[in-house]
N, C-alpha and C positions, 0 to 999 in steps of 0.2 A: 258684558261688552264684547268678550271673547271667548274662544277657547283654545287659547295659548297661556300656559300657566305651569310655572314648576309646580315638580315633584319632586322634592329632595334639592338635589343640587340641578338635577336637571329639568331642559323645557321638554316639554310635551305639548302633540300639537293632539286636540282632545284625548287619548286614550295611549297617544303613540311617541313615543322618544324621539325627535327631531333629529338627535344624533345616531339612531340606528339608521333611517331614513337618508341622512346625509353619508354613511359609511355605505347605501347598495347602489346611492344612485349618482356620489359622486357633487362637487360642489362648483360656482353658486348653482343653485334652483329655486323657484319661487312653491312655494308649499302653502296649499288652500284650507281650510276648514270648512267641510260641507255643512256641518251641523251651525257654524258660525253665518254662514249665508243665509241659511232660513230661519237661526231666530231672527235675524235680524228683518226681514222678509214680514215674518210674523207676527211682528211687533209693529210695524207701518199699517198692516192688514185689520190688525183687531184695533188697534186703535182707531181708525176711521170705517170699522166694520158699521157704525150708524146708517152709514150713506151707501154702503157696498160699493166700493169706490174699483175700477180697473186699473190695476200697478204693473204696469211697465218698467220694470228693469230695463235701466238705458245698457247697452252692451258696451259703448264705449269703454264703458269701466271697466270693465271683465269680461272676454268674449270666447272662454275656455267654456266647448261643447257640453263640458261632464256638467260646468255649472252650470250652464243654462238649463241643461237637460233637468237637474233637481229642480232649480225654481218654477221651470214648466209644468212639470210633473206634481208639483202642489200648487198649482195654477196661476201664474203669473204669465202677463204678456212678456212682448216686448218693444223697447224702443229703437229702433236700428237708425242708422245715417245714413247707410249706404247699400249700393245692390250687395257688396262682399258678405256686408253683416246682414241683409235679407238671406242671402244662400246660407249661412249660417243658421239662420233662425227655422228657418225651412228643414235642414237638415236634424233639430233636434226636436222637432212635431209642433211645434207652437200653433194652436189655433190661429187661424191669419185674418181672422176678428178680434183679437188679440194683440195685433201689431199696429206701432205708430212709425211714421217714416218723418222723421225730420229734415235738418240740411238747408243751406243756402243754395247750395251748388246742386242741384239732381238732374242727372243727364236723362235726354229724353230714353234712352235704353233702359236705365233704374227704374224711369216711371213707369215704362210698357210692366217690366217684370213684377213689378211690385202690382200694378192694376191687373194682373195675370194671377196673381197669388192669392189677390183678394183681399188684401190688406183692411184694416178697421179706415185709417183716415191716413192723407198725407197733413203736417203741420206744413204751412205755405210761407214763404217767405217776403214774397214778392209778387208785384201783379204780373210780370213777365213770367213767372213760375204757373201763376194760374193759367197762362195764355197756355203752357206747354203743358198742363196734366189735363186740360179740356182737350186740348187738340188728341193727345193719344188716347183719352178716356171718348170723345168722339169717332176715331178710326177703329176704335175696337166696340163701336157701339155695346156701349156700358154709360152706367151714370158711378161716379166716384164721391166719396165723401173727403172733405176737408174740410180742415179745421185751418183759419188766418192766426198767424200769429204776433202777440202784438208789442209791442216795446212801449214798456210803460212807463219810461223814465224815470226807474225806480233806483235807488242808490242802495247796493249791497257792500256788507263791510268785509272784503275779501278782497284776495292778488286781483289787480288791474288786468291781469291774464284772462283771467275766468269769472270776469263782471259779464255777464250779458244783456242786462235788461235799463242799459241806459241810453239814449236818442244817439252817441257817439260812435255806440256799436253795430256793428253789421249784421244783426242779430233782428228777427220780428219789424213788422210794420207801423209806422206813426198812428196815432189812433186815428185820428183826421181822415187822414188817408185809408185805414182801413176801415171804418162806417160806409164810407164811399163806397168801397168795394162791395160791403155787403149791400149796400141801396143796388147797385148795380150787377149784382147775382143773375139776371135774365140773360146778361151777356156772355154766360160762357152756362148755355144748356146741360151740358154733361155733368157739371157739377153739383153736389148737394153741401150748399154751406150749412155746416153740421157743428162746425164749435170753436171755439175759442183757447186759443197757448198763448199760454207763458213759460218764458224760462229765463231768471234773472240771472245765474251765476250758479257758481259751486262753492264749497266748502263755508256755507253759510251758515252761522252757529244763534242766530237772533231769531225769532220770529217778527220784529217789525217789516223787517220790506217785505214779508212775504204777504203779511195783514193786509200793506198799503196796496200791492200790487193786485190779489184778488179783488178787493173792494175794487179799485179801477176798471178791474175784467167784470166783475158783478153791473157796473154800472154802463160801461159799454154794452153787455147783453142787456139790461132792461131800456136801452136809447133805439137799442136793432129790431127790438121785440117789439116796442112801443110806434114805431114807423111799419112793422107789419108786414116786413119784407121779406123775413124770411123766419123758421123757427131753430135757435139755436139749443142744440141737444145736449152738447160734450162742454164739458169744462176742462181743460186740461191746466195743472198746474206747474208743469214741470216738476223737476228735480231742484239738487243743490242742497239737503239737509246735510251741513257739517258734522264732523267724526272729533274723535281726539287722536290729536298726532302726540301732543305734548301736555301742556295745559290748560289747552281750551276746555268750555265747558259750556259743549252746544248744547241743545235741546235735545229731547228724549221724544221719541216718537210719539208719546203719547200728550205731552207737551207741546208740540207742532199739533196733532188735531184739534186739542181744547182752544189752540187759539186760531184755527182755522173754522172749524164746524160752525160756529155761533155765525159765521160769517154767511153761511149758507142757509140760515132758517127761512123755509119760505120757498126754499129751489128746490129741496127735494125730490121731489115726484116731477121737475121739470126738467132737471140737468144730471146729469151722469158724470160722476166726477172721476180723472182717471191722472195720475203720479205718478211722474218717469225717476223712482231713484237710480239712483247707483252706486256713488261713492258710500251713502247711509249702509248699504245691501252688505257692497262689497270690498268696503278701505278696511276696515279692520279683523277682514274674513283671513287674510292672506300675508306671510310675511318673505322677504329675500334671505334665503341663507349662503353665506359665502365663509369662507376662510382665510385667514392672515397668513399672506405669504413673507411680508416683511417687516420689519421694523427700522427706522433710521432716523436722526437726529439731523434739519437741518441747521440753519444760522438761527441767531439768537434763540439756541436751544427748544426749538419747534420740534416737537415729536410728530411725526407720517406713522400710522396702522399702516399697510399698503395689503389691500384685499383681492381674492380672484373676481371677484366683482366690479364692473364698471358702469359707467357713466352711460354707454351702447344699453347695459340691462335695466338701471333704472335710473332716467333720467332727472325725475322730479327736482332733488336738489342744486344740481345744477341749473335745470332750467326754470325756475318757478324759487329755488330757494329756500324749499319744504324743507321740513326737521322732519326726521324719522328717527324712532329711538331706537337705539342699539342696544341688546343685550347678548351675554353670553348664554350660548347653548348651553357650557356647561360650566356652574356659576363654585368660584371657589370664594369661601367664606373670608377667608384673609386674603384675599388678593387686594394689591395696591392699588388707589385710584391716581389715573395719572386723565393728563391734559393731550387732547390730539387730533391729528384731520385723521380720517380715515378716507382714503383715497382709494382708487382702482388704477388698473392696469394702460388706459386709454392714455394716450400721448396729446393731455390736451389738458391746463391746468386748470379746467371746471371739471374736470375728473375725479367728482369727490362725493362722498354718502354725507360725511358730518365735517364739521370746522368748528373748531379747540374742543373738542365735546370731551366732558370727564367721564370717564365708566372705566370699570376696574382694567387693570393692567393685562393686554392682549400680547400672545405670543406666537409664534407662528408654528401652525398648524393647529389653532384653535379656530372654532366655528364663531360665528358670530350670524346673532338673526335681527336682518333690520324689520321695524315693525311699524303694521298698517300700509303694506305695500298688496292690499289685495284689489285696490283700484288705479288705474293709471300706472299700475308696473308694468305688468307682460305688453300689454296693449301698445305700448309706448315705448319696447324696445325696439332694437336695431341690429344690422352687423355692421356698423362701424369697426374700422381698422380690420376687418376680415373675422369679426369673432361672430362663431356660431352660437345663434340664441341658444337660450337655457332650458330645460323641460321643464313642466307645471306636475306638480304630482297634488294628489288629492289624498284627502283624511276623514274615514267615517269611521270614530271609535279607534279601535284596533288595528284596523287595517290602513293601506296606506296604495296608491295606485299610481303608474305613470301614465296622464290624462293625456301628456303631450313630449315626446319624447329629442333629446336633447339633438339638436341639429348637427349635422357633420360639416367637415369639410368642404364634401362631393356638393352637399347642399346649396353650397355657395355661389357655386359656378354650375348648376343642373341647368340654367336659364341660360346660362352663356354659351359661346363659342366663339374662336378666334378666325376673324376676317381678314384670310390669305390673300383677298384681293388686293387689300391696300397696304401690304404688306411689302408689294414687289416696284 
């Protein structure tokens, strides 16, 4: 599952002491496992190695250079949102055959650079999206590929946050409406409708929706094929394969193909099928390490951890309400288990990692590592209340790296400057 695992009394993050690591570089940090990103990578890959499927790691999850850099470098695409995360993907070699551009929102500037890069396909959202990737795909005399994406009104059992593939969401096209669009493909020249998305949601630990929602995508392509209008190549299935935060007990990669592939007998040599993970890749590659600054008891004897860690570094529980488990760095055999919020620094009372969570007895100036924060932490911090982000360090074996180094001060205000004008 990972490679965070004691030794003794202590955690180790593959090969290397988590608390030597937090003693050069200083606490909280979020600390990655490289070897942990490409089994996991691995294991998506060989299991649908039947179909030779193209895997896109969505960056959302995780958009630290060193990681992308590995999963490029043993050949994975990617999935980007945005032109930020295109100049990222750019910056760390990615073949640009290789890449999917998703988004609801793409400004015509995204599309130029992205149709400049040469991207594999845009996923489209909307017909007014197609009017704006023909118009710059025609001033740049190019033809582009895209893929319509479609909303299947498919029900996943996950946070109402991160459902996407239901008719209420803002997410993919009605099907109705998008056959349409492909009958009518001659209206925007530039284009090559090229394939079909999906993306229901995240942290999805069943394989039913994901069954229903192919089959709808399978059946939509033989209705677009069978009218003759145009030939569709790409299957995209999205992401969203669930992790273990706590004790879920999602599917195993190999598990998601057996009940995917049978789905496809027949398309083989006609559809190229291609998987945006991320959180599968990257949730339990990576965990938050912080330390207890305090201890205090309030009314009806409520114990607060209070950690340098806050709510600005990893949002998730507050905002979504995720459990992340907490263990000690460095674990003593008799220590007392007691009841408590573990809280951060942030002057905001969703300022919190856990709530009543029992694990043994924390004291201050002990480490604590929250876990499975290797998707949607860094991505998803801030500097609220004026705190400089946290650096991301990196683990191969023995060695241990700073991938991304811890923000200052100056950092804060490098983009500001105070306006004397309106001063006087």
């Amino acid at each position: 599952m990972h490679r965070f695992q004691y030794v003794g009394k202590q955690l180790y993050c593959e090969e290397t002491p988590v608390a030597k690591i937090a003693q050069r570089v200083g606490t909280p940090f979020y600390l990655y496992s490289i070897g942990t990103f490409l089994d996991h990578y691995f294991k998506l890959r060989d299991a649908f190695k039947p179909v030779d499927p193209l895997i896109c790691f969505s960056m959302k999850a995780n958009s630290n250079l060193t990681v992308l850099k590995a999963l490029v470098e043993n050949g994975a695409g990617l999935d980007i949102v945005s032109g930020g995360e295109l100049f990222r993907a750019k910056r760390v070699g990615v073949d640009p055959r290789k890449v999917v551009f998703a988004s609801v929102g793409k400004t015509p500037e995204e599309i130029e650079e992205a149709i400049r890069a040469k991207i594999l396909m845009f996923n489209v959202e909307s017909a007014q999206e197609l009017e704006a990737i023909n118009a710059v795909a025609g001033r740049l005399r190019t033809t582009q590929r895209i893929a319509i994406r479609l909303n299947p009104d498919v029900a996943a059992d996950t946070h109402h946050y991160i459902t996407t593939g239901r008719k209420e969401n803002k997410f993919g096209i009605h099907l109705k409406t998008a056959y349409q669009l492909f009958m009518e493909s001659y209206r925007y020249p530039f284009l090559r409708f090229a394939g079909v998305h999906i993306h229901i949601g995240s942290q999805i630990t069943e394989a039913k929706p994901f069954i229903e929602a192919v089959r709808r995508c399978l059946e939509f392509i033989d209705g677009v094929r069978y009218a003759g209008k145009t030939t569709v190549e790409y299957l995209n299935i999205g992401g969203g394969l669930g992790i273990i935060y706590s004790k879920e007990k999602p599917q195993t990669a190999q598990q998601f193909a057996d009940a995917i592939l049978p789905l496809l007998k027949g398309y083989e040599n006609r559809l190229r099928l291609v998987l945006e993970p991320g959180r599968f890749i990257s949730g339990n590659s990576g965990i938050l390490v912080t330390k207890v600054l305090y201890k205090k008891k309030g009314q009806n004897k409520k114990s607060f951890v209070i950690v340098d860690a806050g709510m600005n570094d990893l949002i998730r529980p507050a905002f979504y309400g995720a459990y992340h488990e907490i263990l000690p760095v460095l674990r003593h055999v008799r220590s007392k288990v007691e009841k408590a919020d573990v809280v951060g620094p942030i002057c905001e009372s969703g300022d919190f990692l856990a709530k009543d969570r029992r694990f043994p007895a924390a004291e201050p100036g002990q480490l604590l590592a929250v876990m499975s924060c290797g998707a949607y932490g860094f991505v998803m911090s801030s500097n609220y209340n004026s705190r400089p982000r946290v650096p991301e360090v990196v683990v191969s074996g023995r060695k241990f790296y700073v991938a991304r180094q811890r923000e200052t001060r100056n950092d804060l205000i490098r983009n500001e400057k105070i306006v004397r004008e309106v001063l006087s």
